[in-house]
C-alpha positions as CSV (number, residue, x, y, z in Angstrom):
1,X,0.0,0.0,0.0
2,X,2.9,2.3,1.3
3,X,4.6,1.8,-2.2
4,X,1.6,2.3,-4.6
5,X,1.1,5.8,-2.5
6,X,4.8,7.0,-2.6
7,X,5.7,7.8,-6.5
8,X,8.3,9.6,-7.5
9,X,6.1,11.7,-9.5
10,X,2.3,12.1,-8.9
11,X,0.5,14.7,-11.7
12,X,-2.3,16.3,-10.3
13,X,-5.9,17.7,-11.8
14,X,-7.8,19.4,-9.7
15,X,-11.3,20.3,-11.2
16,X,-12.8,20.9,-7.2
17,X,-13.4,24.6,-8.3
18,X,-14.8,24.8,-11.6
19,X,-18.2,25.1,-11.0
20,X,-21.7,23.5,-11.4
21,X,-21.6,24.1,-15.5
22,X,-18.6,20.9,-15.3
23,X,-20.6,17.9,-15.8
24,X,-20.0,14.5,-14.5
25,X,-20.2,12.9,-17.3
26,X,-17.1,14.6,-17.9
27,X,-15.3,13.5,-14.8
28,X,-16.0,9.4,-15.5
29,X,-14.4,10.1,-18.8
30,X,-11.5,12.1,-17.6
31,X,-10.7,9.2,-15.4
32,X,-11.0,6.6,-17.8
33,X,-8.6,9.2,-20.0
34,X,-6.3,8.7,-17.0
35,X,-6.0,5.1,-16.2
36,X,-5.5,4.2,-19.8
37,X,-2.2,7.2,-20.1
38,X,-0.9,6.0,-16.7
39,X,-1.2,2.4,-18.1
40,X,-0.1,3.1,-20.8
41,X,2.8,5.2,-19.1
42,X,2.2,8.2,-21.3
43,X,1.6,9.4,-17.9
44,X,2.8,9.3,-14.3
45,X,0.7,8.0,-11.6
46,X,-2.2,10.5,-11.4
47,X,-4.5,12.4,-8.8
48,X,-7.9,14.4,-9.5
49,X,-9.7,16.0,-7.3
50,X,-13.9,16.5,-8.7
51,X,-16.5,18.2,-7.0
52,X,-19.7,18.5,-9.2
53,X,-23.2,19.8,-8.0
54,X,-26.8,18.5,-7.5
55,X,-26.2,15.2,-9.2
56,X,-27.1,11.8,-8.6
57,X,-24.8,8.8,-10.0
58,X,-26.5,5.8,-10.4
59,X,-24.8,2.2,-10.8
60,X,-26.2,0.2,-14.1
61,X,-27.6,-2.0,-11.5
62,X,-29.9,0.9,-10.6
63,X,-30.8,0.6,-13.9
64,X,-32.7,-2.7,-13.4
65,X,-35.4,-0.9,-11.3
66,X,-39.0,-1.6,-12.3
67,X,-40.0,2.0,-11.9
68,X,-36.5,3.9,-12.5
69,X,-38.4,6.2,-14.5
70,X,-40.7,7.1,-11.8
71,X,-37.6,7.2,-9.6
72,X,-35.6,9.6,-11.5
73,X,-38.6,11.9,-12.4
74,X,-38.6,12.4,-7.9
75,X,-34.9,13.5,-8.4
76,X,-35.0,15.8,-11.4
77,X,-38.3,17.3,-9.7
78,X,-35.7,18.3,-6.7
79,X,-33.7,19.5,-8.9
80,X,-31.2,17.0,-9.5
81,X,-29.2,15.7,-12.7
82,X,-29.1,11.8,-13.1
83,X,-26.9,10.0,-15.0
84,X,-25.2,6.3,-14.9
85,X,-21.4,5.9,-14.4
86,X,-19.4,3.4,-16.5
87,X,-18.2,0.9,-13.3
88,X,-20.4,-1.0,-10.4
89,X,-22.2,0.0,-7.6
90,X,-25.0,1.6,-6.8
91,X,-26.9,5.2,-6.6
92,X,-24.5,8.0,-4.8
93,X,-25.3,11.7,-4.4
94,X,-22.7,14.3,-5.7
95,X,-22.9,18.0,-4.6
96,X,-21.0,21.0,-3.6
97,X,-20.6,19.2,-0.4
98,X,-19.1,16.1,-1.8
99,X,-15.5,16.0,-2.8
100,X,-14.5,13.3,-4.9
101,X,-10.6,11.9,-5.3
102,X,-9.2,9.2,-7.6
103,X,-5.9,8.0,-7.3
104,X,-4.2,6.2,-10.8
105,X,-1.8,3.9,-10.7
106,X,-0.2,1.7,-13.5
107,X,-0.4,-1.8,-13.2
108,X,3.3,-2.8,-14.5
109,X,4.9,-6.3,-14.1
110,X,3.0,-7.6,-10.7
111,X,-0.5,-6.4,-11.1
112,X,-2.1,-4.7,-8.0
113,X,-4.8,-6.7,-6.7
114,X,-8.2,-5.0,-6.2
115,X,-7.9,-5.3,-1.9
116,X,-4.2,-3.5,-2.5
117,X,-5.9,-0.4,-4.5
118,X,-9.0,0.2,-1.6
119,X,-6.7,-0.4,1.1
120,X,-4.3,2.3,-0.3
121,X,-7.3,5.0,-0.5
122,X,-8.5,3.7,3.2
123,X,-4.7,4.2,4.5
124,X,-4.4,7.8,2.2
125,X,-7.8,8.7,3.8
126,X,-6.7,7.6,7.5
127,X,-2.9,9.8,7.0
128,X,-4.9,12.9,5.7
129,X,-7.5,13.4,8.9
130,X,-4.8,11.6,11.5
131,X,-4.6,15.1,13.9
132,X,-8.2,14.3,14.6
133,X,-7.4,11.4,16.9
134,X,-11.2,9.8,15.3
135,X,-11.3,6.1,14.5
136,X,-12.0,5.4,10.4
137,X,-13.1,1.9,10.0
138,X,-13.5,0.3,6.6
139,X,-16.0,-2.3,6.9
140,X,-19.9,-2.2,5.2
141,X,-22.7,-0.1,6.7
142,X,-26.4,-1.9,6.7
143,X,-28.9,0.8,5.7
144,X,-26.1,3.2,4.2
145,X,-26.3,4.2,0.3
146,X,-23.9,2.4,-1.9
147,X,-22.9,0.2,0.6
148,X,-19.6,-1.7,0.3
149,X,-16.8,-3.7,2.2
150,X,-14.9,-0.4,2.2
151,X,-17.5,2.0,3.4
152,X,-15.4,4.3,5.4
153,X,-17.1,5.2,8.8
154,X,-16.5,7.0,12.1
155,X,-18.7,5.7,15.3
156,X,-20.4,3.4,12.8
157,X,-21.8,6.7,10.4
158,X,-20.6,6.4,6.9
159,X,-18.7,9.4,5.3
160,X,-17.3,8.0,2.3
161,X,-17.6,4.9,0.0
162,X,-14.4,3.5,-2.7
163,X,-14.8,2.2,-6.4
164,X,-12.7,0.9,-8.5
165,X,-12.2,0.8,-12.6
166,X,-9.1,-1.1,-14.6
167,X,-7.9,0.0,-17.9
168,X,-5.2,-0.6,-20.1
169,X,-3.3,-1.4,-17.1
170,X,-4.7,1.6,-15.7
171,X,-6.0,1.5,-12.3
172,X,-8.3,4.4,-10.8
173,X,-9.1,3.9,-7.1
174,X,-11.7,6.6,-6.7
175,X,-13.7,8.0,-3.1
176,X,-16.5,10.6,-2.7
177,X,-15.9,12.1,0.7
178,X,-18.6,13.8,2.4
179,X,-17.1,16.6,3.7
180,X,-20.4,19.3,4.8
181,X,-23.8,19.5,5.1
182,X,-26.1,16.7,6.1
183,X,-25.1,12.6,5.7
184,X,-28.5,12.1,6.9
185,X,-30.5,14.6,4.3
186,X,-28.1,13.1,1.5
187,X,-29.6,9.5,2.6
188,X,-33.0,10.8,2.3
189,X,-33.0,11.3,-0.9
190,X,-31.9,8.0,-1.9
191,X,-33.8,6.1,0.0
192,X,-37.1,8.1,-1.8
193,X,-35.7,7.4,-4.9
194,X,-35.4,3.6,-4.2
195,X,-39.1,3.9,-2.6
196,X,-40.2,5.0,-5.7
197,X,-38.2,3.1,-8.0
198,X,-38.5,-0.1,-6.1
199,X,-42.4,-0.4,-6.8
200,X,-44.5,-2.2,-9.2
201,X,-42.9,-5.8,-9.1
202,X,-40.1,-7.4,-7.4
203,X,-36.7,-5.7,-8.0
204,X,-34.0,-8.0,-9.6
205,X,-31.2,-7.1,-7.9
206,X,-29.8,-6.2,-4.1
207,X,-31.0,-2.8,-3.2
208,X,-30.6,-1.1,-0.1
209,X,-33.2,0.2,2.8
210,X,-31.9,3.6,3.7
211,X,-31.4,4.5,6.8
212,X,-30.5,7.9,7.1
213,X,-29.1,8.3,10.4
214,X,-26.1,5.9,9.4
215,X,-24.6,8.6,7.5
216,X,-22.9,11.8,8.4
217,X,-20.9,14.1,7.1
218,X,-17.2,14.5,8.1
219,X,-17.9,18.4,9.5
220,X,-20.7,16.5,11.3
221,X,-18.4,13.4,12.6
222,X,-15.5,15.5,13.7
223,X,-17.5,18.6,15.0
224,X,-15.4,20.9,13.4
225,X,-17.0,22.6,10.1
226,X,-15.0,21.3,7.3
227,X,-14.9,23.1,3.6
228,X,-13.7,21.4,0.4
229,X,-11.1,23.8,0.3
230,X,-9.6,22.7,3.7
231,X,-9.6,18.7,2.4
232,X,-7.9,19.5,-0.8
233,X,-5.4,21.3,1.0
234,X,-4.6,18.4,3.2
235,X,-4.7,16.6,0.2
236,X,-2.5,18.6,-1.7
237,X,0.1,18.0,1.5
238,X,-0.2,14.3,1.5
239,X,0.5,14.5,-2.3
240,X,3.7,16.7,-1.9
241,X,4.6,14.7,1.0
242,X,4.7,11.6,-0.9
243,X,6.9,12.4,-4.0
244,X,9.3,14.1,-5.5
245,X,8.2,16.1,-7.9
246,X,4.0,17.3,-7.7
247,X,2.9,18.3,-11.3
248,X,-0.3,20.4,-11.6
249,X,-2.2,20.7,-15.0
250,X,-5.0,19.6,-16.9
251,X,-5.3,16.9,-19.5
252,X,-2.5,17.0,-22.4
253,X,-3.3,17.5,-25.8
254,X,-2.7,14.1,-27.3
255,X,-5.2,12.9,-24.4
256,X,-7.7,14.7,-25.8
257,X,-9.1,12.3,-28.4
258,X,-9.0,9.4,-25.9
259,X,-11.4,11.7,-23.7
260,X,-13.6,12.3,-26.7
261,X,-14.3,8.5,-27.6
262,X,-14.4,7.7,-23.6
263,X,-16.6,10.8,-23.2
264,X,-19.3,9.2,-26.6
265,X,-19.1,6.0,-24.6
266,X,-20.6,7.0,-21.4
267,X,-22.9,9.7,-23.4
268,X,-23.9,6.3,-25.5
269,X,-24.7,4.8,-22.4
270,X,-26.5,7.6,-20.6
271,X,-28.6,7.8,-23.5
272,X,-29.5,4.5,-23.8
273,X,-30.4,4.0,-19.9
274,X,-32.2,7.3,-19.6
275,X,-33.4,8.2,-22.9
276,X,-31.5,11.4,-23.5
């Protein structure tokens, strides 16, 4: 774990400021961009940092709902986007209070095994909030959204869930951190959606029953009010601490028509799931 988070040279992109015009669309493709230059070593091992606002991400198993329509109409009646991301798991929520961070690594000669990548975000995670003195356990919260082996959790609330995605020997080890605002109001959501989307026949597939008071917020867990800006500068230390050389930038020319087909993919995809 240690050695996949110390590189010699980690490139950074941080899109946690652009704005709610950057869609996240964008983001899944950017990554998939990523993990195929890193494994292609075009590119150095890679760090992005992705906020985007009022959006839900749903997992193509959320697109097995009988009523998903009826589901995502609720949402965009909020006022939410919807889309579905290219990799597993299930619905998230994405907004100004949600900082996302993928870490991508190239695979070379051993291969890193898929425990080796989400323990290396758990132990990045643990190193970056350490003056705190809380506990962060990594095991699955019952009743949380997403749930997963590697929910991340203080006190038994959830704050953050890990994915994974492999390609081209690429491998993007990606977190959404709730950092403000309310876990619990977050949860809400999700569980309506599922309430909705859930009814009419049976649902093929594993689907969770919210409960919202499993989930916090990490302003919330550590009673201390927490901004993006105040995680990526943490982050930005662990990053510096662990290299030589920290390289900020965006994405390189000749990546740019790998984005564009990984960016028709998922647009493909979206439209075929949500009809538009």
């Amino acid at each position: 774990m240690e050695d996949l988070l110390r590189q010699e040279r980690w490139r950074l992109i941080d899109q946690s400021a652009v704005g709610p015009h950057f869609h996240a669309l964008q983001s899944f493709a950017t990554d998939d961009t990523l993990c195929a230059s890193v494994g292609s070593g075009e590119s150095p091992a890679a760090a992005r940092a992705w906020v985007h606002h009022n959006t839900i991400v749903l997992g193509i198993q959320d697109t097995r709902l009988p009523s998903l329509q009826e589901g995502i109409s609720f949402l965009r009646e909020e006022g939410w986007d919807v889309i579905v991301r290219n990799s597993g798991g299930l619905a998230v929520v994405l907004d100004e209070g949600v900082l996302n961070l993928t870490l991508v690594f190239p695979e070379k000669e051993k291969g890193i095994d898929i425990n080796r990548g989400y323990d290396a975000m758990m132990m990045m995670v643990k190193e970056v909030f350490a003056d705190f003195g809380a506990i962060i356990e990594a095991r699955e919260i019952e009743g949380s959204y997403c749930p997963g082996s590697y929910d991340l959790s203080i006190g038994g609330k959830k704050f953050a869930g890990i994915s994974q995605r492999r390609i081209r020997k690429g491998v993007a080890v990606q977190i959404y951190l709730c950092v403000s605002g309310s876990g619990s109001e977050r949860a809400e959501l999700i569980g309506k959606f599922y309430e909705l989307a859930k009814k009419g026949e049976v649902a093929k597939g594993d689907f969770p029953d919210i409960r919202p008071e499993v989930m916090a917020s990490l302003s919330e867990l550590l009673g201390t009010p927490l901004t993006i800006q105040d995680v990526m500068l943490r982050f930005l230390l662990f990053l510096s601490k662990n290299s030589e050389h920290l390289v900020q930038g965006q994405l390189e020319p000749e990546e740019y028509p790998l984005f564009d087909s990984y960016y028709d993919r998922i647009i493909e995809r979206n439209s075929r799931f949500l009809g538009r």
